[in-house]
C-alpha positions in Angstrom: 14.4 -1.5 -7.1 12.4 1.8 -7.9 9.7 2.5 -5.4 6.8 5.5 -6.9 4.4 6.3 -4.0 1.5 6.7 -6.5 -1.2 7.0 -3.7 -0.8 7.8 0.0 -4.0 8.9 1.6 -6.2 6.6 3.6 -9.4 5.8 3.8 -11.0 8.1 1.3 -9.4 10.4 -1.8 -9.2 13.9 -0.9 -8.4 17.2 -3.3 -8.5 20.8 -2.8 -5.5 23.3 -2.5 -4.9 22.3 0.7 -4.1 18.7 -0.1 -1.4 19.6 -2.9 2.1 18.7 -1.5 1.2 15.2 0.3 -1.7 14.2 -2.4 -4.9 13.0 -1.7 -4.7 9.7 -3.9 -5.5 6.7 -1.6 -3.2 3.7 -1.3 -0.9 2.5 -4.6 3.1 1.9 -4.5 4.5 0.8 -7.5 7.9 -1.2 -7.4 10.0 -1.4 -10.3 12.4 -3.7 -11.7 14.2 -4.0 -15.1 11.7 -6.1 -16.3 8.4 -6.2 -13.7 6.2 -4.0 -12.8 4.4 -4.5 -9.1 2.0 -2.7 -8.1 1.3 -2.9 -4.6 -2.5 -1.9 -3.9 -4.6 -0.1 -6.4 -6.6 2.8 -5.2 -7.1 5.8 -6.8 -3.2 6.3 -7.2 -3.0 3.3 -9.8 -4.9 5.8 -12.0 -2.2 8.0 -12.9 0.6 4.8 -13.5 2.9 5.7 -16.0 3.6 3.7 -19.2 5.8 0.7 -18.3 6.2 -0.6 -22.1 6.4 -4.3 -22.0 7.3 -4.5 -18.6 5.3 -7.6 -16.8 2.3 -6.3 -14.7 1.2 -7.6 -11.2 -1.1 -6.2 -8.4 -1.2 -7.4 -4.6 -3.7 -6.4 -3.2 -3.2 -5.9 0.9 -6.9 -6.3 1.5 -10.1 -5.4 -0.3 -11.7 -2.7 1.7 -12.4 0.2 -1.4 -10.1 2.6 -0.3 -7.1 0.2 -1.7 -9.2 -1.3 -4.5 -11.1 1.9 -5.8 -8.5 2.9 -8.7 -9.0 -0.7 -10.5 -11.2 0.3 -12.6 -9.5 3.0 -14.0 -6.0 1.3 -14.1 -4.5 1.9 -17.8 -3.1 -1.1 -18.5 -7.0 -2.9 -18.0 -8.0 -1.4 -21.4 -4.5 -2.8 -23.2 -5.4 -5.6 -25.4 -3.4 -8.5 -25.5 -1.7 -7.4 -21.9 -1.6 -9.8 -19.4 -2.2 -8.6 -15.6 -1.8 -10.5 -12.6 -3.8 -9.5 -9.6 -2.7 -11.5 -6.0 -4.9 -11.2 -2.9 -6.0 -13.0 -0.1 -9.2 -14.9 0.9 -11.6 -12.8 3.7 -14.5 -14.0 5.1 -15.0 -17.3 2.7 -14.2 -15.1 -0.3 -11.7 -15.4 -3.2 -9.6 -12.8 -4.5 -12.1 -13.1 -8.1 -15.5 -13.0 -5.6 -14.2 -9.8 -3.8 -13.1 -7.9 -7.4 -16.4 -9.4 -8.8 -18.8 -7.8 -5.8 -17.0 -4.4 -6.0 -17.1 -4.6 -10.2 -20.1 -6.0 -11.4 -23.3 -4.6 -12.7 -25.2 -2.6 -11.0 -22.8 -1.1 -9.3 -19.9 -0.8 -12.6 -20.8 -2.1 -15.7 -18.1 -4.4 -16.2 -16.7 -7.6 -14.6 -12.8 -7.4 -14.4 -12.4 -10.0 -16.9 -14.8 -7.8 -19.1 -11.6 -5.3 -20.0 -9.2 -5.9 -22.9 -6.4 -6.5 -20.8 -5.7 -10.5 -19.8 -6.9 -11.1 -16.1 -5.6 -14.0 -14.1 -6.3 -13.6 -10.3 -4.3 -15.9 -8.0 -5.5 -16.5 -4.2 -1.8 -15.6 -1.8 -0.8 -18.9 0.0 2.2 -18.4 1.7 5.0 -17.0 0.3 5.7 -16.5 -3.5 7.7 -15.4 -6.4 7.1 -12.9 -9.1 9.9 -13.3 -11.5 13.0 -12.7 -9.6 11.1 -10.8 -6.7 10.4 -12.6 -3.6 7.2 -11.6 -1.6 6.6 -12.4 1.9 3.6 -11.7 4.3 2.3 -12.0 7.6 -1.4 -11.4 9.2 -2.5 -7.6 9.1 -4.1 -6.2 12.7 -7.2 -4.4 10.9 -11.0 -4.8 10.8 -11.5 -7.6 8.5 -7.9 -8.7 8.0 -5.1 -7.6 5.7 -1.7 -8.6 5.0 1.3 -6.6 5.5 3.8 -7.5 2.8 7.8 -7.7 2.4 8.7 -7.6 -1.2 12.6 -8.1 -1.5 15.3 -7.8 -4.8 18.7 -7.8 -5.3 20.0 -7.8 -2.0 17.1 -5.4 -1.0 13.7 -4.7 0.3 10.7 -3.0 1.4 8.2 -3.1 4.1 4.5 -2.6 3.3 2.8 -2.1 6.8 -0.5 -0.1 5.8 -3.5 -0.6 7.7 -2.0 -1.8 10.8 -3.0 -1.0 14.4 -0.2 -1.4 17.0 -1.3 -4.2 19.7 1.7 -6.1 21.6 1.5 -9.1 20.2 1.2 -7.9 16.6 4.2 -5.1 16.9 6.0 -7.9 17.9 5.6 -9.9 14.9 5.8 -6.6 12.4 9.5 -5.8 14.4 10.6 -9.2 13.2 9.1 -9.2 10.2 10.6 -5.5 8.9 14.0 -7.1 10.4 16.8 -4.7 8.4 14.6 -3.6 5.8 15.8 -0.9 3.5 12.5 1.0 3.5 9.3 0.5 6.3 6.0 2.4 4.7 4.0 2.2 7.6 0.5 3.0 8.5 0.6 6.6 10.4 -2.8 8.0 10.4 -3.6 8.8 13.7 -2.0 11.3 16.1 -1.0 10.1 19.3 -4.3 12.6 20.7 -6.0 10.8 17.7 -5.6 7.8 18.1 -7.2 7.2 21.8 -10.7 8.4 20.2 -9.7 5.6 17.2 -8.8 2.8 19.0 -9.8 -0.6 17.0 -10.3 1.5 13.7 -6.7 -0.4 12.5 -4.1 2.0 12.3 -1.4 3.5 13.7 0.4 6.7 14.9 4.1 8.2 13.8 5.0 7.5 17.2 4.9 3.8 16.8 6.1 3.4 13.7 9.2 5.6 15.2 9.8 3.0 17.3 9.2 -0.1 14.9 11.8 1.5 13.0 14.4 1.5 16.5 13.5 -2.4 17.2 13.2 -3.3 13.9 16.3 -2.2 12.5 14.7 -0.7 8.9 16.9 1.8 7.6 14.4 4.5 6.5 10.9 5.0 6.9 8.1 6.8 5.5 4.9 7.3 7.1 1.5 6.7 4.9 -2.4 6.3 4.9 -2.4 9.9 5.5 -5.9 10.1 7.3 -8.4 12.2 4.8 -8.9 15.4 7.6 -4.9 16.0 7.7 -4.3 19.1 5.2 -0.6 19.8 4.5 -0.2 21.8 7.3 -1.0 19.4 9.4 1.1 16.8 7.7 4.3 19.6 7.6 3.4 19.9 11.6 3.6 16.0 12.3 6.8 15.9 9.9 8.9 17.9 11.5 8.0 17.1 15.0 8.9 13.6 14.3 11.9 14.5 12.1 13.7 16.2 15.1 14.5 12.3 15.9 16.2 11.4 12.6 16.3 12.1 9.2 15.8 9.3 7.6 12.1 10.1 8.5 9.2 11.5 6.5 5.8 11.2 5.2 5.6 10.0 1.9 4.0 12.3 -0.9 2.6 11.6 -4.3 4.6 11.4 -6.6 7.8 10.5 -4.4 10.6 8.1 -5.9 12.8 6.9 -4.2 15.8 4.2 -5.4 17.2 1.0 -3.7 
């Protein structure tokens, strides 16, 4: 597998010269395989995908809050005729995957439906486990405001962890540290100091700290820390890095851009 972190910022794009070497896109991993293309979230990193020829397109979505939705619109592959795109998500408060894409796109608020573009749409509801070609996803209950899934996507002998949006509770760690069991690569949610996060409590997300430690229990063989909160310039990001780096190397927070093969 290929794995392009296309978008790491949370909550909210950022830009400015200050935000160059980390990015300010918000949430979009794309994984690749010979022939599939997954995209894993769509925010405003999905805009700048690269041409996948006639690979086969999906999107699973972790949740629909608009900081991991926003880029949709603007996703290349929508205005491809004749291309088929499958978009995955999971029902939240007594809404499909199609009601949630048609409340954020729909007139007034964008002037197209989703089904409006060239592009193919077919939108599937998650239930339990499922296949995308020869790429097995799994998923377990987010802890975040609203709900959200954290997602294990696995090929060829390998896998990666998806943990975005996640806020660090016993019970739930406990679930996530078997769930990430061995895992090749663990993205997880780090956008909170540990000073940070006691004036974010119940915001749904998580510190390097944790996810340092999620990495121990779990077993997961690199990590790389994500949902960089929108206030955190490079600097700030450099700082955390290397603090946290001093513990291993197989450490870092993910930047724009990054590729990184399994």
């Amino acid at each position: 597998m290929k794995i392009t972190i296309l978008g790491a910022r949370g909550s909210v794009p950022t830009d400015g010269r200050d935000m160059l070497e980390f990015g300010g896109a918000t949430s979009c991993v794309l994984v690749e395989t010979d022939d599939t293309a997954l995209y894993l979230d769509a925010g405003t990193g999905i805009m700048s995908a690269p041409d996948l020829g006639d690979k086969n397109i999906s999107i699973v979505l972790t949740h629909p809050h608009i900081d991991h939705m926003i880029g949709l619109p603007f996703f290349p592959a929508l205005s491809e005729s004749g291309r088929r795109i499958d978009i995955y998500g999971s029902p939240r408060m007594k809404y499909t995957t199609r009601m949630q894409l048609e409340r954020l796109l729909s007139p007034p608020l964008w002037p197209l439906f989703i089904t409006d573009y060239p592009a193919d749409t077919v939108i599937h509801d998650i239930d339990g486990d499922f296949n995308i070609g020869d790429i097995g996803i799994k998923s377990m209950e987010s802890n975040h405001p609203g709900g959200g899934l954290v997602l294990r996507v696995e090929h060829g002998g390998k896998s990666v962890v998806l943990a975005t949006d996640f806020e660090h509770d016993g019970e739930h760690i406990k679930m996530l540290t078997e769930f990430a069991k061995d895992t090749d690569l663990l993205l997880y949610d780090a956008q909170y100091t540990d000073e940070e996060y006691e004036h974010f409590r119940g915001y749904g997300h998580s510190t390097p700290s944790v996810g340092l430690e999620l990495m121990k229990e779990s077993g997961a063989k690199s990590i790389r820390f994500m949902h960089h909160d929108p206030r955190h310039t490079d600097k700030i990001l450099k700082m955390m890095e290397e603090k946290i780096k001093t513990e291993t190397e197989t450490v870092s927070f993910a930047r724009e851009g990054e590729e990184i093969l399994l």
